[in-house]
C-alpha positions as CSV (number, residue, x, y, z in Angstrom):
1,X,122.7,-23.5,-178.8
2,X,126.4,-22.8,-179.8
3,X,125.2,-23.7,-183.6
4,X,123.0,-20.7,-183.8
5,X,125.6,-18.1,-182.3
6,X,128.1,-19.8,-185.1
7,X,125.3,-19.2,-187.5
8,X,125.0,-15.4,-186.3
9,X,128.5,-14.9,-186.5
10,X,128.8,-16.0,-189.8
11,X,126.3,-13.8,-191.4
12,X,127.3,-10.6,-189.4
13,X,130.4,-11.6,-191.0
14,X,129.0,-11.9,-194.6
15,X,127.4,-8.8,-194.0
16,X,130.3,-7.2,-192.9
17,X,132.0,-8.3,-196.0
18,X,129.4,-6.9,-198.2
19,X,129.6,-3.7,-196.9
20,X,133.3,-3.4,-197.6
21,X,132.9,-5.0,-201.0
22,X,130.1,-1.7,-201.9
23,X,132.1,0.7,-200.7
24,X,135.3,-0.2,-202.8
25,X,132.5,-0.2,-205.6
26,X,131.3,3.1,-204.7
27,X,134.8,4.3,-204.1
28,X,136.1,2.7,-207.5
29,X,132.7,3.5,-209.6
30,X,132.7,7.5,-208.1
């Protein structure tokens, strides 16, 4: 089902996004 791989995608994506957003935290915060 294309929906699901769209779904997946997205939320690798958010994840991905969250990852850079803590490390320019950690990088600003330390």
């Amino acid at each position: 089902d294309p929906s699901v791989t769209d779904i997946a995608c997205a939320a690798l994506n958010g994840l991905k996004m969250g990852e850079k957003t803590l490390t320019v935290r950690r990088a600003t915060a330390g």
